[in-house]
Chimera marker file (.cmm) of the C-alpha trace (Angstrom):
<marker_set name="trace">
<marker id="1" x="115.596" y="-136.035" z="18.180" r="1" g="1" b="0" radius="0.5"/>
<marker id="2" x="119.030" y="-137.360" z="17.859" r="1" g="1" b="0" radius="0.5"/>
<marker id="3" x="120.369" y="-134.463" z="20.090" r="1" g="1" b="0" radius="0.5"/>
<marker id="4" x="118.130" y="-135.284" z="22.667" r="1" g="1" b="0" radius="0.5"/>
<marker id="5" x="119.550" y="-139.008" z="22.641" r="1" g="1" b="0" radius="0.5"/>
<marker id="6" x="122.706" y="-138.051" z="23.061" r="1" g="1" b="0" radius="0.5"/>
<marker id="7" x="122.408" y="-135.012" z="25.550" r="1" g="1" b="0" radius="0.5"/>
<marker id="8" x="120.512" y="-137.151" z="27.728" r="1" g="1" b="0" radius="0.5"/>
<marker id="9" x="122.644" y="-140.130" z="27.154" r="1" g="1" b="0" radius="0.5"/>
<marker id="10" x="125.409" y="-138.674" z="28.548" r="1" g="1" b="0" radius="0.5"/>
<marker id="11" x="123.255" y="-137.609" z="31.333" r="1" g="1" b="0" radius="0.5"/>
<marker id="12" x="121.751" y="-140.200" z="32.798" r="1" g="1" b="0" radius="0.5"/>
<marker id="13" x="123.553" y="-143.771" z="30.921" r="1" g="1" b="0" radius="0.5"/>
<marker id="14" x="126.837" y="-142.447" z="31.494" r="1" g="1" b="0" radius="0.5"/>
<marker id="15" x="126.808" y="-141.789" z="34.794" r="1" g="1" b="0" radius="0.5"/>
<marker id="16" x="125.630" y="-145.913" z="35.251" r="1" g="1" b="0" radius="0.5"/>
<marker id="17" x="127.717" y="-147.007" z="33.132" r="1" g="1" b="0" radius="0.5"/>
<marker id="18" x="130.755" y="-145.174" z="34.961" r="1" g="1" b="0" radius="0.5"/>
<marker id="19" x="129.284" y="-145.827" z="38.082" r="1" g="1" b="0" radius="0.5"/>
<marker id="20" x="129.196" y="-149.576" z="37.979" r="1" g="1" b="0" radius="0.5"/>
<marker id="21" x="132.441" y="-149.916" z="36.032" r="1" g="1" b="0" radius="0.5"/>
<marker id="22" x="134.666" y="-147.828" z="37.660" r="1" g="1" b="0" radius="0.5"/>
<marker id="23" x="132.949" y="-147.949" z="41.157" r="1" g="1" b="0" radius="0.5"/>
<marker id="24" x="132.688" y="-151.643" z="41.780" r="1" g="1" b="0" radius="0.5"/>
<marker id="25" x="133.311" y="-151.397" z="45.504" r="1" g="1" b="0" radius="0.5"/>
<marker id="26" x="130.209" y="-149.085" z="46.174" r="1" g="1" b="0" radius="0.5"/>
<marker id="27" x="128.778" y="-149.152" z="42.758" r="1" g="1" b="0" radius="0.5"/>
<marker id="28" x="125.282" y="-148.141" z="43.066" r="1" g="1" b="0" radius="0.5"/>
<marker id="29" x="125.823" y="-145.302" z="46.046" r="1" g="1" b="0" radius="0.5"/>
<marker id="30" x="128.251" y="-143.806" z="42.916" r="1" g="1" b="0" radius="0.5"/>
<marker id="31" x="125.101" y="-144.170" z="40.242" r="1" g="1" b="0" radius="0.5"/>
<marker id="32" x="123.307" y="-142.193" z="42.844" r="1" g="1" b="0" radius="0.5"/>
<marker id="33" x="126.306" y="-139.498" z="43.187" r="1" g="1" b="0" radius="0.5"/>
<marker id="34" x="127.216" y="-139.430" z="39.436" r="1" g="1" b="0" radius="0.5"/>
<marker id="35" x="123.288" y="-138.792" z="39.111" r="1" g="1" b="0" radius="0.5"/>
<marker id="36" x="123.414" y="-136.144" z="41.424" r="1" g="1" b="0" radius="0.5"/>
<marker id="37" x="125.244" y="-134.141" z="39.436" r="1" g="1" b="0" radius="0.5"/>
<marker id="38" x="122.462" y="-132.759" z="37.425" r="1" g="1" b="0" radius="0.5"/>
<marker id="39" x="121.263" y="-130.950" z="41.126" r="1" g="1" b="0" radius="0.5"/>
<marker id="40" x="123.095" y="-128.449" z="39.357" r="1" g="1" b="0" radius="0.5"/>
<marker id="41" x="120.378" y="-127.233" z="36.668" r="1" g="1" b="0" radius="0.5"/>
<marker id="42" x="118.517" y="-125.795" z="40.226" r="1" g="1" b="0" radius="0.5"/>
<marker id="43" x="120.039" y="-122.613" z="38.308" r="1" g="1" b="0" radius="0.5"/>
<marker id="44" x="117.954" y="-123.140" z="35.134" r="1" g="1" b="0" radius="0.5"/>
<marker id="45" x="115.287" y="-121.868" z="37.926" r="1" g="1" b="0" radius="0.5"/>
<marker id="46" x="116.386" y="-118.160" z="37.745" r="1" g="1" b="0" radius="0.5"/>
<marker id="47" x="116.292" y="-117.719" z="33.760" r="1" g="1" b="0" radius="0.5"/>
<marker id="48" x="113.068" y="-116.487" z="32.386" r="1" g="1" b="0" radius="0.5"/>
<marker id="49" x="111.699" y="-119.118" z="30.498" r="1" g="1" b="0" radius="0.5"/>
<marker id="50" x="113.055" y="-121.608" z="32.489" r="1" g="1" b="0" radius="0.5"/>
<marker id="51" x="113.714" y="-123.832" z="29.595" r="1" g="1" b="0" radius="0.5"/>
<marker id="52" x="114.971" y="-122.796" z="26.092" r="1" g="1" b="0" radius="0.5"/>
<marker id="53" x="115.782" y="-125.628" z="23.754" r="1" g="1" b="0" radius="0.5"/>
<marker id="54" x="117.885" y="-123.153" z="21.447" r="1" g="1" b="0" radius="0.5"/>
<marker id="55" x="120.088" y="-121.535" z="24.719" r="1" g="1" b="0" radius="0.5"/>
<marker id="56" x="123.106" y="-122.930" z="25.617" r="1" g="1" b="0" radius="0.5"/>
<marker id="57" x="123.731" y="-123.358" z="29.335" r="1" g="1" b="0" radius="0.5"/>
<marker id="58" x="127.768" y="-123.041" z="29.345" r="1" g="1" b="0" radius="0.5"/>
<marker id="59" x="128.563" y="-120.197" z="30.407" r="1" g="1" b="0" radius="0.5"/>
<marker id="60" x="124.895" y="-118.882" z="31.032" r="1" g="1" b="0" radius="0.5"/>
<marker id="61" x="123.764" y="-120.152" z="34.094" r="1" g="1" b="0" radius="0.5"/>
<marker id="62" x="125.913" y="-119.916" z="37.335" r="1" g="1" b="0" radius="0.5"/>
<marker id="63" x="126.071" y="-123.232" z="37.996" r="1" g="1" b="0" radius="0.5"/>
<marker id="64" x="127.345" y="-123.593" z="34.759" r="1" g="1" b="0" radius="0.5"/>
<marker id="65" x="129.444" y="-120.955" z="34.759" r="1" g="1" b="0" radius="0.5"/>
<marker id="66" x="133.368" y="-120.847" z="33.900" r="1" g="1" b="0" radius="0.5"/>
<marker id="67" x="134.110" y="-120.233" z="37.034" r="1" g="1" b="0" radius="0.5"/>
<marker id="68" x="132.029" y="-123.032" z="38.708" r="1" g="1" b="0" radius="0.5"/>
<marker id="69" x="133.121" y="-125.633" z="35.913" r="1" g="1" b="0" radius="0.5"/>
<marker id="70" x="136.919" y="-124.524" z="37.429" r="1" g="1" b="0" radius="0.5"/>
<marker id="71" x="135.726" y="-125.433" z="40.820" r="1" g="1" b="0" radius="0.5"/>
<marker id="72" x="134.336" y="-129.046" z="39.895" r="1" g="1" b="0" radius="0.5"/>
<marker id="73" x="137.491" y="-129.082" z="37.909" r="1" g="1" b="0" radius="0.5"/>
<marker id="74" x="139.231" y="-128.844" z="41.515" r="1" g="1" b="0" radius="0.5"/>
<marker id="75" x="136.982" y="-131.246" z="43.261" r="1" g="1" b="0" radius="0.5"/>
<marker id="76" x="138.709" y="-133.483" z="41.099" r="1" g="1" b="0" radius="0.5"/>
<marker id="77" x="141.889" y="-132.937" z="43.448" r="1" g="1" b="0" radius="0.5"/>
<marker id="78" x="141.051" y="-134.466" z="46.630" r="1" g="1" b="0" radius="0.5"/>
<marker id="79" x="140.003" y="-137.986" z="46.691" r="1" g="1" b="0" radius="0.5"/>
<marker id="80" x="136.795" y="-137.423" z="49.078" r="1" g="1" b="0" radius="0.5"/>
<marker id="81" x="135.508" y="-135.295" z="46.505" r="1" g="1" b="0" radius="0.5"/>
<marker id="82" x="136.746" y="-136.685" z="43.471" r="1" g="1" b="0" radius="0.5"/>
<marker id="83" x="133.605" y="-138.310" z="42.439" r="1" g="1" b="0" radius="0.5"/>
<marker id="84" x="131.284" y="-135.508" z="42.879" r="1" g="1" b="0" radius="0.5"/>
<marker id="85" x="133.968" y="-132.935" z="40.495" r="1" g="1" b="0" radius="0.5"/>
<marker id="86" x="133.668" y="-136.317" z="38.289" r="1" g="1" b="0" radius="0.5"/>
<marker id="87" x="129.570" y="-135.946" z="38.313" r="1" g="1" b="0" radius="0.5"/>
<marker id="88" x="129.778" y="-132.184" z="37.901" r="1" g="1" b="0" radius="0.5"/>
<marker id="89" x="131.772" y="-132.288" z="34.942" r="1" g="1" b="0" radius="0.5"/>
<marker id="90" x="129.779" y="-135.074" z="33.333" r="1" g="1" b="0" radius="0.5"/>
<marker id="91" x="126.674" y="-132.892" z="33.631" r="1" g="1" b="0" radius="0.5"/>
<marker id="92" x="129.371" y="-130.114" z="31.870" r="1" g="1" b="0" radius="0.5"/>
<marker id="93" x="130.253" y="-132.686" z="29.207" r="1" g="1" b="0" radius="0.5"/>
<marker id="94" x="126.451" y="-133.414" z="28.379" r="1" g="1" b="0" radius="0.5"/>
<marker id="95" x="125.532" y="-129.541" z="28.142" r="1" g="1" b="0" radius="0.5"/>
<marker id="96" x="129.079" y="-128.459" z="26.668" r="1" g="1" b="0" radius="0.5"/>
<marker id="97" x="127.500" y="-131.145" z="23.508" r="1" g="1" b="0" radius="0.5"/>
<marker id="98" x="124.574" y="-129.989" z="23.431" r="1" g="1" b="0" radius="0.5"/>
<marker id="99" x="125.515" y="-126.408" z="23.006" r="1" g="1" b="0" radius="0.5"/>
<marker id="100" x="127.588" y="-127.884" z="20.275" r="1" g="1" b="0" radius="0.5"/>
<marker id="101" x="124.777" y="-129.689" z="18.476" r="1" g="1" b="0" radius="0.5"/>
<marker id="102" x="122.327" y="-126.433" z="18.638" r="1" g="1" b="0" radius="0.5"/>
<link id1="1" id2="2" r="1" g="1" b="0" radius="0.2"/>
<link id1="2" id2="3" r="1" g="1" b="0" radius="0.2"/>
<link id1="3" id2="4" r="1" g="1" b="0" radius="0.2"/>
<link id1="4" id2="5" r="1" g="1" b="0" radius="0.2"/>
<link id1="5" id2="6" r="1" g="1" b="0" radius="0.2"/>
<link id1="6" id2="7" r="1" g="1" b="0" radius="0.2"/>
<link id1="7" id2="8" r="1" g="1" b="0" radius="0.2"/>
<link id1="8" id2="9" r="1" g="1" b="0" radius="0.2"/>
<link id1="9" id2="10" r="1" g="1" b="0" radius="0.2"/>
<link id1="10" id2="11" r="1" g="1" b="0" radius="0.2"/>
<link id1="11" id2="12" r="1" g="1" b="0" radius="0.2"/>
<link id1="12" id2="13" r="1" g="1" b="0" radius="0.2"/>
<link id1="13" id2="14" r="1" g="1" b="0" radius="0.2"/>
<link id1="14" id2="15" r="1" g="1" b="0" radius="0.2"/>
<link id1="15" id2="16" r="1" g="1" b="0" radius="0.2"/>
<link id1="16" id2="17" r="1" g="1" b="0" radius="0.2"/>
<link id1="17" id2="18" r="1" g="1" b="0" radius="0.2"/>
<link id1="18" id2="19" r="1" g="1" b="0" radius="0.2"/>
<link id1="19" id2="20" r="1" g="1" b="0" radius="0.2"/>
<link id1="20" id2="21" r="1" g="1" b="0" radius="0.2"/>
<link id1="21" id2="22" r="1" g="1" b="0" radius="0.2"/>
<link id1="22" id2="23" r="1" g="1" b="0" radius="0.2"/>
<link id1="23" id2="24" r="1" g="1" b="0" radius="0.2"/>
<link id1="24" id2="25" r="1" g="1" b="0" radius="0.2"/>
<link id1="25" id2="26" r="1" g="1" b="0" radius="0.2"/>
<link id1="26" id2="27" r="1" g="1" b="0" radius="0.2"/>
<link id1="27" id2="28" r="1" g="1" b="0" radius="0.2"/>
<link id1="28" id2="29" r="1" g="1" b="0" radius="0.2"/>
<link id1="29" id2="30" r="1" g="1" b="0" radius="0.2"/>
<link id1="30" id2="31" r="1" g="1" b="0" radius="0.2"/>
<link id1="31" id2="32" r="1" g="1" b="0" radius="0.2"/>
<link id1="32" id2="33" r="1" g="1" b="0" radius="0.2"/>
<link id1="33" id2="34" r="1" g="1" b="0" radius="0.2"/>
<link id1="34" id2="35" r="1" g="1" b="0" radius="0.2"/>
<link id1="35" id2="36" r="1" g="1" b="0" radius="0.2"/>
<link id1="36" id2="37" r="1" g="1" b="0" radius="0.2"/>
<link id1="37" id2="38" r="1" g="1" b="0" radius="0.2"/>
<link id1="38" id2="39" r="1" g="1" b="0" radius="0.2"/>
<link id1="39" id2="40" r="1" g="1" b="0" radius="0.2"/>
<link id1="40" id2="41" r="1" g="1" b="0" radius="0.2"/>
<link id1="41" id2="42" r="1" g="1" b="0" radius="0.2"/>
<link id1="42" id2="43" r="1" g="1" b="0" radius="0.2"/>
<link id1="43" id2="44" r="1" g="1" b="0" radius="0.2"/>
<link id1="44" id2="45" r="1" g="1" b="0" radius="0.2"/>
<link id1="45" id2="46" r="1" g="1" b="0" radius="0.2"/>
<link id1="46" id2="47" r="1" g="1" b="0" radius="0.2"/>
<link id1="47" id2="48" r="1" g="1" b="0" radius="0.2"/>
<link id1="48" id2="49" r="1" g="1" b="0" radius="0.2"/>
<link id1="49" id2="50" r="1" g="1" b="0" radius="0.2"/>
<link id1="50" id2="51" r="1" g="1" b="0" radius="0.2"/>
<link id1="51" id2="52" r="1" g="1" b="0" radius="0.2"/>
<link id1="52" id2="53" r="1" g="1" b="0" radius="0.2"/>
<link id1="53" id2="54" r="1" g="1" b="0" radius="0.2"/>
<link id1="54" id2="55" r="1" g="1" b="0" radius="0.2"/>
<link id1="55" id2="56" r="1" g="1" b="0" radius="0.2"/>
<link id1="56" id2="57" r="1" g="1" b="0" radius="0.2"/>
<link id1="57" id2="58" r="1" g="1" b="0" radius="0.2"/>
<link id1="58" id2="59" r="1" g="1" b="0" radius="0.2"/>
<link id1="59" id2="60" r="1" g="1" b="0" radius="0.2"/>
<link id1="60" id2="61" r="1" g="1" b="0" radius="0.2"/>
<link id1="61" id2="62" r="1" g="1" b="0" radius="0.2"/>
<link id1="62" id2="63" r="1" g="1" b="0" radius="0.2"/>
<link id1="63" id2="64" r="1" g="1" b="0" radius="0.2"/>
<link id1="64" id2="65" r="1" g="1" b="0" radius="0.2"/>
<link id1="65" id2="66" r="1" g="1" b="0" radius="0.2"/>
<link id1="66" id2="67" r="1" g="1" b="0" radius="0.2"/>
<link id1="67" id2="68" r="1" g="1" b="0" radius="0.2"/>
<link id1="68" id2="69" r="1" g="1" b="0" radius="0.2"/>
<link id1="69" id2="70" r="1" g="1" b="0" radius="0.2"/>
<link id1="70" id2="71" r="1" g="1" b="0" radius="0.2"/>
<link id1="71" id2="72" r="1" g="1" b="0" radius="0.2"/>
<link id1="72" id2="73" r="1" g="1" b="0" radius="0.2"/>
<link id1="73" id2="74" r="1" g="1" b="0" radius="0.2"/>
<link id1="74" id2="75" r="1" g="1" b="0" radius="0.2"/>
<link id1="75" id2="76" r="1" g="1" b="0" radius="0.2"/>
<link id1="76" id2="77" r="1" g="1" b="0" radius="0.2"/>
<link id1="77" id2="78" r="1" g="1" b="0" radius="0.2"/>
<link id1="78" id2="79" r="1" g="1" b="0" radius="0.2"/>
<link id1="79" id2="80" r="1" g="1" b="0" radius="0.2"/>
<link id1="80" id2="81" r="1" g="1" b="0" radius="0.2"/>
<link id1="81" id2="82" r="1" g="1" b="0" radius="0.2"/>
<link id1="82" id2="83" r="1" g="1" b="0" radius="0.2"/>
<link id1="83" id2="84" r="1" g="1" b="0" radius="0.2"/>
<link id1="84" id2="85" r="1" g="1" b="0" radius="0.2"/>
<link id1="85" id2="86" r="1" g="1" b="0" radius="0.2"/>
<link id1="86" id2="87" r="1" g="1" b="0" radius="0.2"/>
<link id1="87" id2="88" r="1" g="1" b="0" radius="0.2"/>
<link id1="88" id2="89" r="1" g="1" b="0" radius="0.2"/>
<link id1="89" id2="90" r="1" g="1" b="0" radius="0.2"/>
<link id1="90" id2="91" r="1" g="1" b="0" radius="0.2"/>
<link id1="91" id2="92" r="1" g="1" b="0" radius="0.2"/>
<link id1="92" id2="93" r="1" g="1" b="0" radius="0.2"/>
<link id1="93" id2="94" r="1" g="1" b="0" radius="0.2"/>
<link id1="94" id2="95" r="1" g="1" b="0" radius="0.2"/>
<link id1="95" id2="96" r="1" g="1" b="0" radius="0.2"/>
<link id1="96" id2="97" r="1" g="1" b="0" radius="0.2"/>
<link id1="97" id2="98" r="1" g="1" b="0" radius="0.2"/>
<link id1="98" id2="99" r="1" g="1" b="0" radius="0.2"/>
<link id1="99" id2="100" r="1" g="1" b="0" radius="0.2"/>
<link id1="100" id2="101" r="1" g="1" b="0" radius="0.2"/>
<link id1="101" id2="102" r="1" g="1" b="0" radius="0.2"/>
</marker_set>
């Protein structure tokens, strides 16, 4: 239960709490961003099951990928996408602990 808490914590609270502290200017269009960074588990859609409480994602899926997380590492570069490489890796962060806490 307490693995659940935190994976989806750092999921969907994070990404609020991030987005109206950091983001004060435009703070609920960056909720909305930093949300949108778990469009990236469209990939869970091409395992068979779909969903596998025991699999870890890292490095399974191609969204989640080593070579994707590099890319949202780079969107981190460039200030007009900066915020989206911030809500990619924050989906990374939540699934890196979860594969952790399996």
């Amino acid at each position: 239960m307490s693995r659940e808490l935190i994976h989806y914590g750092i999921h969907f609270l994070l990404p609020v709490l991030i987005g109206i502290l950091a983001f004060p200017q435009f703070r609920w269009k960056a909720v909305l961003i930093l949300l949108g960074g778990i469009l990236i588990d469209v990939d869970h859609l091409l395992a068979n099951p779909v969903f596998d409480p025991d699999r870890c994602s890292i490095g399974f899926h191609p969204l989640h990928s080593y070579w994707a997380i590099g890319i949202y590492c780079l969107l981190l570069l460039p200030s007009k996408t900066r915020i989206w490489g911030l809500a990619f890796m924050l989906h990374i962060l939540a699934d890196t602990v979860d594969c952790l806490l399996i």
